[in-house]
C-alpha positions in Angstrom: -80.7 -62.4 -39.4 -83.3 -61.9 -42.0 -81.8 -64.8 -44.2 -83.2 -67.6 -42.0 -87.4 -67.9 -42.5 -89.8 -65.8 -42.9 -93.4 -66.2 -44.0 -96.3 -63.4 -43.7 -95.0 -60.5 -43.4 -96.4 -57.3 -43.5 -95.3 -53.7 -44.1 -95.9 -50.7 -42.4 -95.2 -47.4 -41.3 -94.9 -45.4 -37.8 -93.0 -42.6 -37.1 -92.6 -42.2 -40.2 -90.4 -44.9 -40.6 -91.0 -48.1 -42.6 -90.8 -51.3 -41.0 -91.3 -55.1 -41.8 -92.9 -57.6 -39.2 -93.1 -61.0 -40.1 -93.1 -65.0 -38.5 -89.9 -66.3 -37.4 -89.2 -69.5 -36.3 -90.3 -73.0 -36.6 -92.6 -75.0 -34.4 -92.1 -71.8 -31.7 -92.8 -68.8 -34.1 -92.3 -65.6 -33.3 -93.3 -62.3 -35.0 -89.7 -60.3 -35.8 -90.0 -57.1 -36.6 -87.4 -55.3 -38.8 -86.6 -51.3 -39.8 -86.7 -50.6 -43.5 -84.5 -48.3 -45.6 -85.1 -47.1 -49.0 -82.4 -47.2 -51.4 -81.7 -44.9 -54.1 -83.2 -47.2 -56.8 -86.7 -46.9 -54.2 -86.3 -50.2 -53.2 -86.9 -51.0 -49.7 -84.5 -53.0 -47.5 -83.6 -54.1 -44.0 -82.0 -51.7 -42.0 -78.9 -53.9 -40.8 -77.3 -51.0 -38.1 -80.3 -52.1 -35.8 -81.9 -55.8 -34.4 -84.3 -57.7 -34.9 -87.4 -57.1 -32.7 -88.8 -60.2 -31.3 -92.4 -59.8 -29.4 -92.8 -62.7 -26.8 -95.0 -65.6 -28.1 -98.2 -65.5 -26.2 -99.2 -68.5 -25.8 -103.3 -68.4 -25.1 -103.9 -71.8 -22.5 -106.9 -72.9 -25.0 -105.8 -76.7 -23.8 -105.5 -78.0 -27.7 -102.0 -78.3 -28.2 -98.6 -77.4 -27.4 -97.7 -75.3 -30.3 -96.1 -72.1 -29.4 -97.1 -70.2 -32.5 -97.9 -66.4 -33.3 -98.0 -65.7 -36.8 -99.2 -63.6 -39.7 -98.8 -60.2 -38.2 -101.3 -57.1 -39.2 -100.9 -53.8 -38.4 -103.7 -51.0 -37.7 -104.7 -48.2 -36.1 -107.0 -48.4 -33.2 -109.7 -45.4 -33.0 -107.7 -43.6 -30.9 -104.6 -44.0 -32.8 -102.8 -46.4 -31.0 -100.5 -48.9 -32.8 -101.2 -52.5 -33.1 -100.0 -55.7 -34.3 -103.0 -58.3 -34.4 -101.3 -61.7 -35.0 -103.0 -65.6 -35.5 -102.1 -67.7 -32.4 -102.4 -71.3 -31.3 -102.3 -73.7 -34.5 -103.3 -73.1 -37.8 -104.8 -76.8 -37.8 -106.7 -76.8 -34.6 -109.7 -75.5 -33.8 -108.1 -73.4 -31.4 -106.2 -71.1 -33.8 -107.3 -67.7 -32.9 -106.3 -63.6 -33.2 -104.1 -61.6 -29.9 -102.5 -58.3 -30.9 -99.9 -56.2 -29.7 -100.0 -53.2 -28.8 -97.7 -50.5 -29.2 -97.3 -48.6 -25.5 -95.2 -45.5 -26.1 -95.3 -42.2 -27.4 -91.0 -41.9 -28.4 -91.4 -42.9 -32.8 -87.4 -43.2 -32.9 -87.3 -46.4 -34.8 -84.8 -47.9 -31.6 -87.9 -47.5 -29.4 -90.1 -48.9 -32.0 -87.9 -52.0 -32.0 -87.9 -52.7 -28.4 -89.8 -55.4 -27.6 -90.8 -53.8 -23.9 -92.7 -51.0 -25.2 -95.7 -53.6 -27.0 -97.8 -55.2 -25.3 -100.8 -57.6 -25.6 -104.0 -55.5 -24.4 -105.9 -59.2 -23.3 -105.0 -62.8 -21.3 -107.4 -64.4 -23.7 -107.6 -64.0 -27.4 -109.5 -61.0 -28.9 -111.3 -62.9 -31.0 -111.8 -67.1 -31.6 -113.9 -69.5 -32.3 -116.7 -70.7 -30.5 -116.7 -74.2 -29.3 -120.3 -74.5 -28.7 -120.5 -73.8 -32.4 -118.9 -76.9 -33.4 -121.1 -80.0 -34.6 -120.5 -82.9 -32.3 -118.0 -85.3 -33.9 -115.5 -87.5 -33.1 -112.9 -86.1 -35.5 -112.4 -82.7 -34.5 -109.1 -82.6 -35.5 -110.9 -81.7 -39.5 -112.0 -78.0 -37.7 -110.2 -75.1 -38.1 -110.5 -71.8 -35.6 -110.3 -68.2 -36.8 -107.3 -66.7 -38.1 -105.0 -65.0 -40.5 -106.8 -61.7 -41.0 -106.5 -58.9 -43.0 -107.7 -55.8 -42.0 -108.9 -53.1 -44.4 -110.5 -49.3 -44.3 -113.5 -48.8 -46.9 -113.8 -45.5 -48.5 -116.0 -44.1 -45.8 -113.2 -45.0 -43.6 -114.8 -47.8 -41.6 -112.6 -50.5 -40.7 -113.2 -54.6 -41.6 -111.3 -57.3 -40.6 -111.1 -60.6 -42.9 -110.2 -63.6 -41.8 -110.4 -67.5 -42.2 -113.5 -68.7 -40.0 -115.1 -72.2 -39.0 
């Protein structure tokens, strides 16, 4: 049910078809993912004759907290063309917060396969990209650091990809 929250979402297109990941959830958030329609006034909208994707939460043991959070979904191409979702895990307020991605593990575009949850993935056990600890100054009130998170990713005109994201 798209009327209950949502925060960061994202739009994009495979299979030619539009579709709208975002968080779901509270204090356990999820990333929902939802197929698009376009009206006749060019308006997009969620396609209500199919569900609600929900990707597992991955939960990365970084030993922090107990926060089951993924969040702020990205999509991108990899080099090869393969599909992914890169998402912030962990905590936004701990020093653990960090990147995982899904990635998408079929070659069937039909928006039904798209939308089931067993055909993505997470390519890595352990984030693909966080923080390091030995970084941090030595204090007593780490609590005050932030890890990596929330990107962004972007192609430059001579079609390089950059991520962006919030750093330590």
């Amino acid at each position: 049910d798209i009327s209950q929250w949502v925060i960061d979402p994202t739009i994009f297109t495979l299979g030619g078809n539009h579709f709208l990941a975002a968080s779901r959830g509270y204090r356990a958030q999820y990333i929902g993912v939802f197929k698009l329609t376009i009206d006749a006034s060019m308006r997009l909208a969620i396609d209500t004759s199919l569900n609600e994707m929900r990707l597992p939460v991955i939960k990365y043991n970084l030993g922090r907290n107990g926060y089951k959070v993924n969040e702020a979904p990205t999509y991108i191409t990899d080099n090869n063309g393969k599909p992914m979702l890169f998402f912030s895990a962990e905590f936004y307020d701990w020093p653990t917060y960090c990147l995982g991605a899904y990635e998408y593990n079929s070659t069937d575009m039909r928006p039904a396969s798209i939308l089931t949850a067993s055909n993505w993935s997470s390519p890595s056990t352990v984030p693909l990209f966080k923080s390091d600890p030995t970084t941090f100054p030595n204090t007593q009130n780490i609590r005050n650091l932030r890890g990596t998170g929330h990107n962004s990713f972007f192609i430059a005109p001579n079609n390089k990809k950059y991520i962006v994201y919030h750093a330590t």
